[in-house]
C-alpha positions as CSV (number, residue, x, y, z in Angstrom):
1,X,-170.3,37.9,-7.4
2,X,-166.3,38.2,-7.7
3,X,-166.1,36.4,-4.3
4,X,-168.2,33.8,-4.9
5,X,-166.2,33.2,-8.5
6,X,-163.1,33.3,-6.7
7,X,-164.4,30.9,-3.8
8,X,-165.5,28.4,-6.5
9,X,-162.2,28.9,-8.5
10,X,-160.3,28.5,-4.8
11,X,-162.7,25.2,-4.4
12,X,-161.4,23.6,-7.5
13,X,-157.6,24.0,-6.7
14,X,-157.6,22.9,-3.9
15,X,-156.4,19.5,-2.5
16,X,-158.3,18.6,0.4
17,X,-160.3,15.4,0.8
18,X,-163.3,14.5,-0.9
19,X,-164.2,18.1,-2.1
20,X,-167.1,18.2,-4.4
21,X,-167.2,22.2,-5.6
22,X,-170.4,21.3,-6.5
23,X,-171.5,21.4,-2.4
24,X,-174.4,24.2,-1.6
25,X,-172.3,25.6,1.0
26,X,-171.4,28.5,-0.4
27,X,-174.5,29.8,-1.0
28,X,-175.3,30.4,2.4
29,X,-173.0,33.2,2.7
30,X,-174.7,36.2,4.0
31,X,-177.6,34.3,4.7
32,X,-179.0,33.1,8.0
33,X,-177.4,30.0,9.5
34,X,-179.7,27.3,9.8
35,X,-180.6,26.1,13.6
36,X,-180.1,22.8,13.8
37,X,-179.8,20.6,16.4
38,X,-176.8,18.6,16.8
39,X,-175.1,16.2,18.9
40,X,-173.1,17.2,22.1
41,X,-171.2,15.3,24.5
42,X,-173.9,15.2,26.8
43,X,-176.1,13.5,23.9
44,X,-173.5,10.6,23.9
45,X,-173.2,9.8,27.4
46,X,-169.8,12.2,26.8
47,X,-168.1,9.2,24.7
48,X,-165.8,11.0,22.4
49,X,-165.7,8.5,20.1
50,X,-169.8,8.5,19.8
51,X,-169.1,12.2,18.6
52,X,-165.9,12.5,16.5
53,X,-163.3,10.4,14.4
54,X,-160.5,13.2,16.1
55,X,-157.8,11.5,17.2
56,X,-157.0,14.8,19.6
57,X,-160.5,16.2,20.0
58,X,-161.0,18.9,22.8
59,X,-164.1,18.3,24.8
60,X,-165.2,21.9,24.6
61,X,-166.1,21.7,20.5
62,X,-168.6,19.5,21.5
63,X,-170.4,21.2,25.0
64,X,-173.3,22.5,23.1
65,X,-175.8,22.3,20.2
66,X,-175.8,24.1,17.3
67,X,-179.4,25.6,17.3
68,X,-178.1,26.4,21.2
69,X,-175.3,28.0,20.1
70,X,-176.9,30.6,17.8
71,X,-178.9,31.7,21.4
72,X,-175.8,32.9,22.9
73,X,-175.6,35.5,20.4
74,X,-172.1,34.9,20.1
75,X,-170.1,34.5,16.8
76,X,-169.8,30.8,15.9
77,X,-167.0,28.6,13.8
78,X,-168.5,25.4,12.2
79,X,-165.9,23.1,11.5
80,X,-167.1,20.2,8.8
81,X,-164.6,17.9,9.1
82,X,-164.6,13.8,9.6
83,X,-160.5,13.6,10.1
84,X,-161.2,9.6,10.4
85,X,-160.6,9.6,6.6
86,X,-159.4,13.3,5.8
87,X,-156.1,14.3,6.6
88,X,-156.3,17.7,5.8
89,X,-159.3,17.7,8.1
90,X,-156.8,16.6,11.0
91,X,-155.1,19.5,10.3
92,X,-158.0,21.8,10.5
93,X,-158.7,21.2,13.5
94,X,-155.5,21.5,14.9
95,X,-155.8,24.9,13.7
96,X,-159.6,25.7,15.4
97,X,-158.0,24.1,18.9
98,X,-155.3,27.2,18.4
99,X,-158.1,29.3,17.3
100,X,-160.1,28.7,19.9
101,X,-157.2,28.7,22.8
102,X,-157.3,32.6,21.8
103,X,-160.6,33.3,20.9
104,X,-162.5,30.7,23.5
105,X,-164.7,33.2,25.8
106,X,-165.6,35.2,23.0
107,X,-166.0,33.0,19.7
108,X,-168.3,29.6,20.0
109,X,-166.7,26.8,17.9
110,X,-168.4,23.2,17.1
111,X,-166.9,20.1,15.1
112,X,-169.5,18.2,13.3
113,X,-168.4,14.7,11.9
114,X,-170.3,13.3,9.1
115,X,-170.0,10.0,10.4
116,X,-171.8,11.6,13.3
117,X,-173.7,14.8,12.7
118,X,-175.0,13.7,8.9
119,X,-178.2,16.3,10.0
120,X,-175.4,19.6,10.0
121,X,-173.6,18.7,7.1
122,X,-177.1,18.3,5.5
123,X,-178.7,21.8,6.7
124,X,-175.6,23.2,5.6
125,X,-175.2,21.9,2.4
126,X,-171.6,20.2,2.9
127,X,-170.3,18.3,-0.1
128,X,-166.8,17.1,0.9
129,X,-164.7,18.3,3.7
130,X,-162.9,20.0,5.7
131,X,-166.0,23.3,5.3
132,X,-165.7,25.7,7.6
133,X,-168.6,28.4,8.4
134,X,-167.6,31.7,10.5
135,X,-171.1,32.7,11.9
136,X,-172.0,35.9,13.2
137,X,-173.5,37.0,17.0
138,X,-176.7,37.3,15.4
139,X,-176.4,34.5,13.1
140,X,-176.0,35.0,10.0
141,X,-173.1,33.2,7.8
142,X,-170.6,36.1,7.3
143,X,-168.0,33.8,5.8
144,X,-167.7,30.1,4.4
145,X,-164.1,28.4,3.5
146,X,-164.3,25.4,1.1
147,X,-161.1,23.5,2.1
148,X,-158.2,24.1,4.1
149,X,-157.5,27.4,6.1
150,X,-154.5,29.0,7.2
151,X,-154.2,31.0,10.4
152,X,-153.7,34.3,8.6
153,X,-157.1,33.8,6.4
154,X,-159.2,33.1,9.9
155,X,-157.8,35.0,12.2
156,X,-158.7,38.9,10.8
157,X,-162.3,37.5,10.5
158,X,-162.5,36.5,14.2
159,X,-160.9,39.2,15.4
160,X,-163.1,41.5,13.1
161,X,-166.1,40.0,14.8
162,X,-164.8,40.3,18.4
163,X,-163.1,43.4,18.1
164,X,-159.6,41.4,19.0
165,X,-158.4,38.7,21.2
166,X,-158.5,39.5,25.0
């Protein structure tokens, strides 16, 4: 109960874009994730701009589905984040492209743009943005970040979950 106080009290100072602390997000902590299907590359003919408002994105957040991702048993980071009107989403995912430079063969991550996943962001409950959802190998939601993230906040969990970098 503390955490979810403090999450929701962490929610309301922040200043990231179009955060509603009223999203269901949150509640999905320690709950299992649920398996939807979402757009990939391969979906959109691999058109970046069919799958992402990213100025910068990197082609490998956007290889697979999400309900295909939780069958790799694998921990997963969901980024919500639509940086094509969120510039503290831009920044996120700067941030998951250096996460997943070190984590990439052991940790799945996935970008899902409103503008172009609305079916995640409604599964997940997302109510502004950036969100992001650490998921556990067997797929439950271990941890969920309303706002911006800093290196030192995200990088214990996934190395908690992977037993390091390699």
């Amino acid at each position: 109960m503390k955490r979810f106080l403090l999450l929701l009290l962490l929610a309301a100072g922040l200043q990231s874009c179009d955060l509603d602390v009223g999203g269901g997000g949150a509640f999905l902590e320690g709950k299992m994730a649920p398996a939807v299907k979402t757009k990939t590359l391969a979906d959109v003919g691999g058109d970046m701009s069919k799958i992402t408002s990213y100025r910068y994105p990197d082609p490998r957040m956007y290889q697979i589905s999400f309900d295909d991702a939780l069958k790799e048993h694998k921990p997963i980071v969901m980024e919500f984040a639509t940086p094509g009107h969120c510039t503290q989403c831009d920044k996120q995912l700067q941030l998951m492209k250096e996460m997943m430079n070190k984590y990439e063969h052991q940790v799945l991550f996935l970008h899902m743009d409103q503008y172009y996943n609305p079916e995640a962001y409604d599964a997940f409950q997302v109510r502004g943005e950036p969100w992001t959802f650490v998921i556990d190998a067997e797929g439950r939601v271990k941890v969920v970040y309303p706002g911006r993230m800093l290196y030192q906040e995200i990088d214990p969990v996934l190395a908690d979950l992977t037993g390091g970098a390699k």
